[in-house]
Each structure stands twice: as structure tokens, then as C-alpha cells.
C-alpha positions as CSV (number, residue, x, y, z in Angstrom):
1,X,33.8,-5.8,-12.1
2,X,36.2,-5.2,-14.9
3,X,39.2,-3.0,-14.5
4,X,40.8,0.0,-16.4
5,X,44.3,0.0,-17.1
6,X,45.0,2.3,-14.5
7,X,43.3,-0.2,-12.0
8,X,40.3,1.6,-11.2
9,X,36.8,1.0,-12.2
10,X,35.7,2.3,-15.5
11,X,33.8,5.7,-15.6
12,X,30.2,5.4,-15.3
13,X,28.5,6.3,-18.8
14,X,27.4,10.0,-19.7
15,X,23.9,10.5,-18.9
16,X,22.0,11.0,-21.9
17,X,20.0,14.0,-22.9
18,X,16.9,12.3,-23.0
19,X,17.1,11.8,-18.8
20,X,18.4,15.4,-18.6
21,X,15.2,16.3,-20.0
22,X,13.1,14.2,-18.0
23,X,14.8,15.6,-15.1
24,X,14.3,19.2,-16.2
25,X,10.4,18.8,-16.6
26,X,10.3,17.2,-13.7
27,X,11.8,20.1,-12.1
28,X,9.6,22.8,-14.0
29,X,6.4,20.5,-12.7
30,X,7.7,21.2,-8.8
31,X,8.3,25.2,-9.2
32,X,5.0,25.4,-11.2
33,X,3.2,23.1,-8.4
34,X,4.6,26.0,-5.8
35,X,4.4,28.7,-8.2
36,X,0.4,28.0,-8.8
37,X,-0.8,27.2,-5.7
38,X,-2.1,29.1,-2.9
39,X,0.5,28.3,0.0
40,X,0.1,30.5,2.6
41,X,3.0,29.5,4.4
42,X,3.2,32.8,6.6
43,X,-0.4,32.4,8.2
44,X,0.9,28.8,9.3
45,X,3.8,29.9,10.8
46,X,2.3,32.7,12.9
47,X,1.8,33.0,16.8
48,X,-2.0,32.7,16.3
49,X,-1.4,29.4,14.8
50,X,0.8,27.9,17.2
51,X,-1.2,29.1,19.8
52,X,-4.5,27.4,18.7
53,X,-2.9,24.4,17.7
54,X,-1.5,24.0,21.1
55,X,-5.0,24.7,22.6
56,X,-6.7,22.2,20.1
57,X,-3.5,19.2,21.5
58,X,-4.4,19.6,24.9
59,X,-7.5,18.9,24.6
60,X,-6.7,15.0,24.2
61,X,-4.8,15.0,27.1
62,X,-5.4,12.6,29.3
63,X,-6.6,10.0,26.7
64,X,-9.5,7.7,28.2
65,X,-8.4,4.3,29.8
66,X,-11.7,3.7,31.4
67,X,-12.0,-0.3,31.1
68,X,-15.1,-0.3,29.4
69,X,-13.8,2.2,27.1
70,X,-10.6,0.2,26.6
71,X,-12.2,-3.0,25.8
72,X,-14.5,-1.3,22.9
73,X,-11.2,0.0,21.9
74,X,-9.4,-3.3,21.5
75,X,-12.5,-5.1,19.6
76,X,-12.6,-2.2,17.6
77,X,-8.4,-2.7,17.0
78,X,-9.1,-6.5,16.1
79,X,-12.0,-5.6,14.0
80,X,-9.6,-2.9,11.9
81,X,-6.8,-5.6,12.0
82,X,-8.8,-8.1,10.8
83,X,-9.9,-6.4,7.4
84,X,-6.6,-5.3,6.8
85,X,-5.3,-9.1,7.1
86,X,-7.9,-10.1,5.1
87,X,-8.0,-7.2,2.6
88,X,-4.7,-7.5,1.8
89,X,-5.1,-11.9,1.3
90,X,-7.7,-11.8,-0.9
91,X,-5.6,-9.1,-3.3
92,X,-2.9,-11.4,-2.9
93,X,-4.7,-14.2,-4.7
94,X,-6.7,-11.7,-6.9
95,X,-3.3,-10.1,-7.8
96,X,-1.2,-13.5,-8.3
97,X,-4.2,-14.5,-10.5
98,X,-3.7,-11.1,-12.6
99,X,-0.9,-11.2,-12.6
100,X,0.0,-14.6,-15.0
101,X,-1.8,-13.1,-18.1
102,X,-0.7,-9.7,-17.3
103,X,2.9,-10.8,-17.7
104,X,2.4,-11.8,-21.0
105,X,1.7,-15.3,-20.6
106,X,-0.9,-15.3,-22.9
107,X,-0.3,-13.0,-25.8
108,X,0.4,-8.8,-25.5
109,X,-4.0,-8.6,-26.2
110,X,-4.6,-10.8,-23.4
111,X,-1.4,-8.7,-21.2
112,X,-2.9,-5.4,-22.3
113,X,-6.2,-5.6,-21.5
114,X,-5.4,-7.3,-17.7
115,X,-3.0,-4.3,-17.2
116,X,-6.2,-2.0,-18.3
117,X,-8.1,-3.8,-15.6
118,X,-5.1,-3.7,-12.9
119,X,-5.2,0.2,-13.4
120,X,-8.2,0.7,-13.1
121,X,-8.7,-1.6,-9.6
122,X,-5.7,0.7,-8.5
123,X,-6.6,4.2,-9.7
124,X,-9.6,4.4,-7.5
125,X,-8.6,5.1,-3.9
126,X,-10.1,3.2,-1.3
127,X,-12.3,5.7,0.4
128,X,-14.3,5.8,-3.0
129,X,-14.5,1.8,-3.4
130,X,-16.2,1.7,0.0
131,X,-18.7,4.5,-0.1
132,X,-19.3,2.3,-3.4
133,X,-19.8,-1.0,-1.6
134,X,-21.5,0.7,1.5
135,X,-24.5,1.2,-0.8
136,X,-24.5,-2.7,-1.8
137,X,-22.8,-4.5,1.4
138,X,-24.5,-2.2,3.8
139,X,-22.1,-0.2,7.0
140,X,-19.6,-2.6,8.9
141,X,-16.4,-3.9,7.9
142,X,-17.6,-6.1,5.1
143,X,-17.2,-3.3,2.7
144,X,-14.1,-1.7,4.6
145,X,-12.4,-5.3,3.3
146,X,-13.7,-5.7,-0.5
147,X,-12.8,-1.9,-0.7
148,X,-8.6,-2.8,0.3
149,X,-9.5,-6.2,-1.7
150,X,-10.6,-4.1,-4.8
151,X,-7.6,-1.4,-5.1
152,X,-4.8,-3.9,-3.4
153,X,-5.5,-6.4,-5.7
154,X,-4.7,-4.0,-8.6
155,X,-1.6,-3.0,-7.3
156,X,0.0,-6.6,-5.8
157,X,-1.1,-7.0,-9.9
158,X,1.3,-4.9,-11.3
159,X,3.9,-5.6,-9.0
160,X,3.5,-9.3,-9.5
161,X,3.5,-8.9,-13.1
162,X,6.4,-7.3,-13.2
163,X,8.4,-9.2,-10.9
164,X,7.6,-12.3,-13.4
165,X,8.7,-10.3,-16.1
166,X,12.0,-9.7,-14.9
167,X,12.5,-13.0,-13.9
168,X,15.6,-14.9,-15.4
169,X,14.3,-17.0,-18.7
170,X,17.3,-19.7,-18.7
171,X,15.4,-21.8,-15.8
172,X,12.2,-21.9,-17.5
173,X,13.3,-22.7,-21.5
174,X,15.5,-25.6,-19.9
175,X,12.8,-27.3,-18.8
176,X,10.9,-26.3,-21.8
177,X,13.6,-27.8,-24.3
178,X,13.0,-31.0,-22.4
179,X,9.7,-31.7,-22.5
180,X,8.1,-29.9,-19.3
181,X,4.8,-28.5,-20.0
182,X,4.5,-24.8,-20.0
183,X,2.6,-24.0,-16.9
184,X,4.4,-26.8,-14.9
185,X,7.9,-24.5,-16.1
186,X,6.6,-21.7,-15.0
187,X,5.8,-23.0,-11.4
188,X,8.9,-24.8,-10.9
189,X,11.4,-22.6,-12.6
190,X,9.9,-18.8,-13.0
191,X,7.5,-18.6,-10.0
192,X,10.2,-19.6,-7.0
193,X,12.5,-16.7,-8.5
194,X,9.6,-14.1,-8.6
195,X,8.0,-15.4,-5.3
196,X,10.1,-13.6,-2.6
197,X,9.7,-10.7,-3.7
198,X,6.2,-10.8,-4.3
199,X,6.0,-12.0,-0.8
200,X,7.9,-8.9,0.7
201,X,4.9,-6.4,-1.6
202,X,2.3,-7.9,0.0
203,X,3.7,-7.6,3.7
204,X,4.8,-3.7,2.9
205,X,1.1,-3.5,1.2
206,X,-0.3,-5.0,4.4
207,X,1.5,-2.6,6.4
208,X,-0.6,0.4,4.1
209,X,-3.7,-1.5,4.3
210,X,-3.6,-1.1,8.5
211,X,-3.7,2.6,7.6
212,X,-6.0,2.8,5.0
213,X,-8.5,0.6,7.2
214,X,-8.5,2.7,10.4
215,X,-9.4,5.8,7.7
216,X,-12.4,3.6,5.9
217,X,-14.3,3.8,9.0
218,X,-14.4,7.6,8.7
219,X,-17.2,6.4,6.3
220,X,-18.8,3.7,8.2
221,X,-16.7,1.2,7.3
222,X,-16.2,-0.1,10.8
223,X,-13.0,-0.5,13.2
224,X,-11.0,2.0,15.1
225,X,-11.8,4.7,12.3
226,X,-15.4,4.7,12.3
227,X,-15.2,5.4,16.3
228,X,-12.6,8.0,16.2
229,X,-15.0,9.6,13.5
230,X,-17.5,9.1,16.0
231,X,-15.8,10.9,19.3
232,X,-14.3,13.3,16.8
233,X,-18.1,14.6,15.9
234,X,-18.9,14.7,19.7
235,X,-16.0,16.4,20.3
236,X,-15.0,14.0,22.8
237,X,-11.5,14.8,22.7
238,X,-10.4,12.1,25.6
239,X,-11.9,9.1,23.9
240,X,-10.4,10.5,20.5
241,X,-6.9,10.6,21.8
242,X,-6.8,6.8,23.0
243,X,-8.6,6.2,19.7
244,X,-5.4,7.6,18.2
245,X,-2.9,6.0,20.4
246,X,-4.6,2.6,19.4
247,X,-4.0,3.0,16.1
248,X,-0.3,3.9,16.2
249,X,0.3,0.7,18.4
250,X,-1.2,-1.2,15.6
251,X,0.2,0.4,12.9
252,X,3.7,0.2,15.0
253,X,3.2,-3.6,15.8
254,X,2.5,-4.8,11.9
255,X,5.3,-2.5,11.0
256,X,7.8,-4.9,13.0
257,X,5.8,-7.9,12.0
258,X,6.3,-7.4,8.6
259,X,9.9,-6.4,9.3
260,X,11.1,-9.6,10.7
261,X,9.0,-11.5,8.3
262,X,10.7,-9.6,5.4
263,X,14.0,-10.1,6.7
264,X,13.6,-14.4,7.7
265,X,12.5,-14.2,4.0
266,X,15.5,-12.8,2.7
267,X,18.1,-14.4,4.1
């Protein structure tokens, strides 16, 4: 870091009016959100409120831990595990496959239209890709997994993409200069750059995808969601709560997974 005269760091640049604006609009979209909206903040806050959320809580007390019960539980973990492990692998390859031509790799058409495919894989939520696949792959967890497959793929995409356009040049054009074919530049010089950090998206977006499959099963897409749907419904408040429990362990377990993967990764 260069010095002033004085010894001290130089003073960091004026922010320019064109931010300040951003930032204004930004803050006239908030006021306007709570300005337009029907909050009724008081109602939520009341003693009736409290009251009959208390009332509706203690009804999962004690949660279930009959064995039976626990062991439809745990298949039912695995199962909601297993799509998001595999969910989230196939939108890794989907996305790394993206996310060459969306780079620019191939010309700005070909980089345009690939960025026009990865929105649109990530604009639709998940919940909507599987009550589009139930109707072709049937109920069960087969269309819980193409649904994270479909709308992780178009965001591990983008983030690939980008993370292999910001990668340093230099490597790549030395190579280039003497004689390495393009593609065989771009694996040995531009791809080990980008590649930890495209490793640490997909564990954080496989740390979402445990989420988002326990809440595809609210539509029948199988694994812990699809049976605290079901006890929900029945108003079976005991099974519910170990339901719940279940999926905060898992969601706890991948969490710290990831973690420690993240940081061996990045050391």
C-alpha cells in the first residue's frame, strides 16, 4: 500500500453520484415496500397472538421417538439427503458445462444466449420445477432431484461463469504464446484459479439444496418433507415435531460438513 507524505494511507476516493443514486432508490424501494403493504404489525404483537402461538407450540411437545416411528424418520432423512447430494452433483456438471460458453469462450452470441438459458433454469423456484416434473416423473424423489438439478444448475452457472471471467489472463496467454492449444490453456492455467471457488459455491449451494429438498416433499416429492406434510394434515402434532427436529439435525450436520470442507479447501 502506498503512502502519503504525511505517512498515512491515502484517502479513499469520493463516492460518485451515480452510487449515491443507486443508493437513494434503493432506499425509496424499502419505505415504499413498508409504505404499500398491509403490515399489520399491532395484531402480531398482541396478547391473543402470543397466547395462541404458545398453545399451537405445545402441541409438539413431546416429539414421537417411538422406534418404528424413528426408523421411518431416518430412511426418510437419507432419502431427503440423498436428492440433495445428488441434486446439487448433477448442477455441478450441468453448471461447469454452462458455464465455458457462458464465459465468453465462444463468442458474446454464443455467451448471451447460455446466460439467457442460465436465467431462466434459475428464475423458476424449485417448488414449481417439481410440480412440473411430478406430472412426467410421477411422486417420489426422482422429481424432488431433477427439480434442485434444474434451478441449481442455473445458478452454479452463473457463478462458474463468472469466477472464469475474473480469472487472471497472464497464465492462460503464456501458454497460448507458446504453442498450447486453447482448451488445454484453459484447463491448465484458467480452470485451477477459478476451481476453488467454484468448489466452495457448490458446497454453500448444497447446504440450500438440504432445505429446499425437505420443502419439495410438501408436494410429493418425497423425504422428510412429504411426511411432515403428511402428520401436519393429520394434525399429528407429536410425529410433526420429531419430523422437524430431523430436519434441523440434517440441515445442522451438512452445515459443518461443508464448513470444514470449505475451510481444508482454502488453506
Amino acid at each position: 500500500m502506498k503512502l502519503s507524505e504525511t505517512g498515512l494511507p491515502p484517502a479513499p476516493p469520493h463516492i460518485r453520484g451515480s452510487t449515491l443514486l443507486l443508493l437513494f432508490g434503493l432506499l425509496l424501494l424499502v419505505i415504499a415496500s413498508f409504505v404499500t403493504l398491509p403490515l399489520q404489525w399491532k395484531a402480531l404483537f398482541t396478547s391473543d397472538a402470543l397466547r395462541t402461538s404458545v398453545d399451537f407450540l405445545k402441541g409438539f411437545a413431546p416429539p414421537e421417538t417411538a422406534p418404528n416411528f424413528l426408523r421411518k424418520v431416518l430412511g426418510a432423512t437419507a432419502e431427503t439427503l440423498a436428492m440433495s447430494a445428488l441434486g446439487t452433483l448433477l448442477a455441478a456438471l450441468a453448471g461447469a458445462a454452462l458455464a465455458i460458453p457462458a464465459s465468453g469462450r465462444f463468442g458474446s452470441v454464443t455467451r448471451g444466449v447460455t446466460r439467457m438459458l442460465l436465467n431462466a433454469s434459475r428464475s423458476i423456484p424449485e417448488l414449481v420445477w417439481a410440480s412440473i416434473l411430478l406430472i412426467a416423473a410421477g411422486l417420489g424423489p426422482f422429481a424432488g432431484t431433477l427439480a434442485l438439478a434444474l434451478h441449481t444448475s442455473g445458478v452454479l452457472g452463473r457463478l462458474f461463469a463468472d469466477a472464469l471471467e475474473n480469472a487472471l489472463p497472464q497464465p492462460e496467454s503464456a501458454l497460448r504464446i507458446n504453442g498450447t492449444h486453447a482448451m488445454a490453456a484453459f484447463f491448465y492455467a484458467t480452470l485451477p484459479q477459478a476451481l476453488p471457488q467454484m468448489m466452495s459455491y457448490t458446497l454453500y449451494r448444497w447446504e440450500n439444496n438440504i432445505r429446499a429438498a425437505a420443502i419439495l416433499g410438501v408436494v410429493g416429492a418425497g423425504g422428510l418433507g412429504q411426511m411432515l406434510k403428511y402428520h401436519l394434515s393429520l394434525f399429528q402434532m407429536h410425529q410433526a415435531a420429531t419430523v422437524i427436529v430431523a430436519m434441523l439435525l440434517l440441515v445442522a450436520l451438512v452445515d459443518a460438513f461443508s464448513f470444514t470442507l470449505r475451510r481444508i479447501m482454502m488453506r
